[in-house]
N, C-alpha and C positions, 0 to 999 in steps of 0.2 A: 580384346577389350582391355589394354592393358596389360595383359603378361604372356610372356612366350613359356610355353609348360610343353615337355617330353614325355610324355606317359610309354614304358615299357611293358609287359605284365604278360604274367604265364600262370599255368594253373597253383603253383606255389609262390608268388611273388608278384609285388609291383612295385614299379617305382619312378617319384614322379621326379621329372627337373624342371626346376624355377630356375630359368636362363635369367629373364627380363620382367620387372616388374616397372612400372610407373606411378608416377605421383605417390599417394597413401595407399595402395593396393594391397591387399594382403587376400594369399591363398590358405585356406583353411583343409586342411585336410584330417578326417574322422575314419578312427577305426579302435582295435581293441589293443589292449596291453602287450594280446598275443598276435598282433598280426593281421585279424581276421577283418573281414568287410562288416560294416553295422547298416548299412543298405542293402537290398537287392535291386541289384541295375535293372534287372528284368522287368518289374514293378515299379522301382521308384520309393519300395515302401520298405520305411522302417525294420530291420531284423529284429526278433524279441531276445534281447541281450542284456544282462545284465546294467545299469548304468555303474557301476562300481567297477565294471571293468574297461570302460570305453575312455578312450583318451583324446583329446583333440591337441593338434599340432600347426602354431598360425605362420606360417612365413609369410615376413614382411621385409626382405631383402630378398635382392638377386645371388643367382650362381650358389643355389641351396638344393639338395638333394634329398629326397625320402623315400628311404626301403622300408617298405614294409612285406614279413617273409610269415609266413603263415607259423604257429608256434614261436615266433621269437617276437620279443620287442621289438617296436620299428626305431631306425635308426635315423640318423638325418648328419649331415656333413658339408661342409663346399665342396665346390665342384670349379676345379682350376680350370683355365682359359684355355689350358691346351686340351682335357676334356670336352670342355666346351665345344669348343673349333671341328672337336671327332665327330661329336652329336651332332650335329647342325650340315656336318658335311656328311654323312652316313644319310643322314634322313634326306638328304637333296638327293643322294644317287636312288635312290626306291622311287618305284611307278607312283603317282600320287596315286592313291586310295581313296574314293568315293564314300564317304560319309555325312551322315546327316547328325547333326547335334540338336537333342533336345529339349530346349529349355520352357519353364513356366514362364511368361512376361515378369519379370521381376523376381525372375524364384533365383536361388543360391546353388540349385543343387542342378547339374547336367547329366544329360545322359549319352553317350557318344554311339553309334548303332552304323552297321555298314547300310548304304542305300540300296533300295533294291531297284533303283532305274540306274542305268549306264552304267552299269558291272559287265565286263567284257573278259 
């Protein structure tokens, strides 16, 4: 829908790549000072966190990068073409993966979930 996004993530860490964005696009991505998720994917709902510690971060340009590491401030950086080129070619060589994404008709917030038809 406009932007080509990289999502990595382990139980200490995630981190998203903004390759490609189009037109006025801007990816919003929410979390805390420290790291931590302020959703739970599971539900969809709200975590009860403090607002004095939650931070939002808008990319509105491509070839932008955001770690965010559980205990640290999240980071954010470019992401050079030869990076680039690694990611894009790394993610062709993997089996595609079977997923279903969740969205409200109009809602901002997804949820990405493995499918459970045609997993082999």
């Amino acid at each position: 829908r406009g932007c080509d996004l990289i999502f990595r993530s382990s139980q200490l860490a995630n981190s998203i790549y903004v390759l490609d964005l189009s037109g006025k696009k801007l990816v919003v991505v929410e979390t805390t000072k420290d790291g931590r998720a302020v959703t739970d994917m599971a539900t969809n709902e709200d975590l009860d966190i403090d607002e004095s510690v939650k931070t939002v971060i808008n990319i509105d340009k491509p070839n932008r990068l955001v770690n965010l590491t559980k205990g640290n401030a999240p980071e954010q950086r470019s992401v050079s073409e030869t990076e680039k080129r690694s990611l894009i070619s790394q993610c062709s060589e993997l089996r595609p993966a079977k997923y279903e994404v969740l969205q409200e008709p109009g809602g901002m917030t997804f949820q990405i979930q493995p499918s459970l038809e045609g997993n082999n």
